[in-house]
C-alpha positions as CSV (number, residue, x, y, z in Angstrom):
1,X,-83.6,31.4,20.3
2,X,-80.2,31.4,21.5
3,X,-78.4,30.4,18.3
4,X,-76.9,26.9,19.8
5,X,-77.3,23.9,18.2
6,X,-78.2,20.8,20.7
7,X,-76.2,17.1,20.5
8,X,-80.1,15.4,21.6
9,X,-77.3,12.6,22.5
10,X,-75.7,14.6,25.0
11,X,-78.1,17.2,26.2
12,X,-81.6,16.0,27.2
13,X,-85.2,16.6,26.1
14,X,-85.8,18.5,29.2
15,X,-82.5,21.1,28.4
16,X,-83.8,21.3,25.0
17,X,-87.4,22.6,27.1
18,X,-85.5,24.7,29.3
19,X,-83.9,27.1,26.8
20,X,-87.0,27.9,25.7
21,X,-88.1,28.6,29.5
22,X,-89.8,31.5,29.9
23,X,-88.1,31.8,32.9
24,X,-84.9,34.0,32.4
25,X,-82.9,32.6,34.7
26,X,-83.8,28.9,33.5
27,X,-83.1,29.5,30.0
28,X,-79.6,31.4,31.0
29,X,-78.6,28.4,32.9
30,X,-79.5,26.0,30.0
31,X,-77.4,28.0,27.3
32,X,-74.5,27.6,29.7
33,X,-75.2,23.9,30.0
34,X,-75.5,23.7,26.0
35,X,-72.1,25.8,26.0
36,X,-70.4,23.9,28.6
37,X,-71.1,20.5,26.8
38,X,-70.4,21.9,23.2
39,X,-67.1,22.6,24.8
40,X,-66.8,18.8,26.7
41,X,-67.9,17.4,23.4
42,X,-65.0,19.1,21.6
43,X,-62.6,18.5,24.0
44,X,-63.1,14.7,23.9
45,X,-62.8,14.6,20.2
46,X,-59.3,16.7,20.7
47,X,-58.1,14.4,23.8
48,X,-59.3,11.3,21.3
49,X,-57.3,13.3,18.3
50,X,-54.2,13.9,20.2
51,X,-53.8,10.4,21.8
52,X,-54.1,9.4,18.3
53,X,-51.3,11.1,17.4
54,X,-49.3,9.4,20.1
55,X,-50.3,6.1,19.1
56,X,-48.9,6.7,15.4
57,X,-45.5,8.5,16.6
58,X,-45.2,5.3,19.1
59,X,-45.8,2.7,16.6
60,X,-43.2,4.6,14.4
61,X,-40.4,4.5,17.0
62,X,-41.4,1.0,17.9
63,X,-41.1,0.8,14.1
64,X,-37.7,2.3,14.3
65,X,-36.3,0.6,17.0
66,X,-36.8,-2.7,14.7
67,X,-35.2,-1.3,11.9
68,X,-32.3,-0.4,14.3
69,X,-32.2,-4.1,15.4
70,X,-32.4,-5.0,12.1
71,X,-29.1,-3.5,11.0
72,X,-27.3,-4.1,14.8
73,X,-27.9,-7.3,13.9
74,X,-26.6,-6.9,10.5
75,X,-23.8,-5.4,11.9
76,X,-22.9,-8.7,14.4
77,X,-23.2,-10.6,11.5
78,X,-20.1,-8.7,9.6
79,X,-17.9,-8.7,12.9
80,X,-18.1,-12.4,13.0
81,X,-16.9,-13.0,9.4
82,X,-14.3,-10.3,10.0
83,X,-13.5,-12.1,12.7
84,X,-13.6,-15.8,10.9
85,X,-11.7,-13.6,8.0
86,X,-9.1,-12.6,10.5
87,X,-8.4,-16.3,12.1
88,X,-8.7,-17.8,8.2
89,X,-5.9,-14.8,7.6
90,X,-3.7,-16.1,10.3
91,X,-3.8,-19.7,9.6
92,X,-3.4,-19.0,5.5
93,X,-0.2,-16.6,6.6
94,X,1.1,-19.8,9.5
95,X,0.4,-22.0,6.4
96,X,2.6,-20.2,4.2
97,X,5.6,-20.0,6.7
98,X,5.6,-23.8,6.7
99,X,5.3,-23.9,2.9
């Protein structure tokens, strides 16, 4: 009658009954009501896309970040054998004056 498909999940029996009201009024009222939760169904599956989306970008900075520790810690590593390099430097260079 009106062209709308029903969700019998989300809409009732009696809605289903009402657009075919012979009532004017009723069956108005019903076709918003099938409108109104066509458009609450949608927007839950966009809410439920888009927070998905947030989840993946967060797990790839959390992924990121552990990368960056990764090669922070890589780079603590090389100071302290530059910084063993440096003393073994010294005492080779001290050992060689005494030579």
């Amino acid at each position: 009658m009106f062209g709308l498909t029903l969700s019998s999940c989300s809409l009732g029996h009696s809605v289903s009954n009402d657009l075919k009201s012979s009532n004017p009024a009723v069956a108005l009222q019903a076709q918003k009501v099938v409108e109104l939760q066509q458009q609450v169904d949608a927007q839950k599956r966009a809410y439920a896309d888009r927070k998905n989306v947030v989840k993946d970008r967060e797990r790839a900075v959390d992924n990121q970040k552990e990368q960056a520790d990764i090669e922070k810690k890589k780079l603590e590593g090389l100071k302290q054998q530059l910084d063993g390099a440096k003393q073994n430097l010294k005492g080779v260079k001290t050992q060689a004056k005494t030579q």
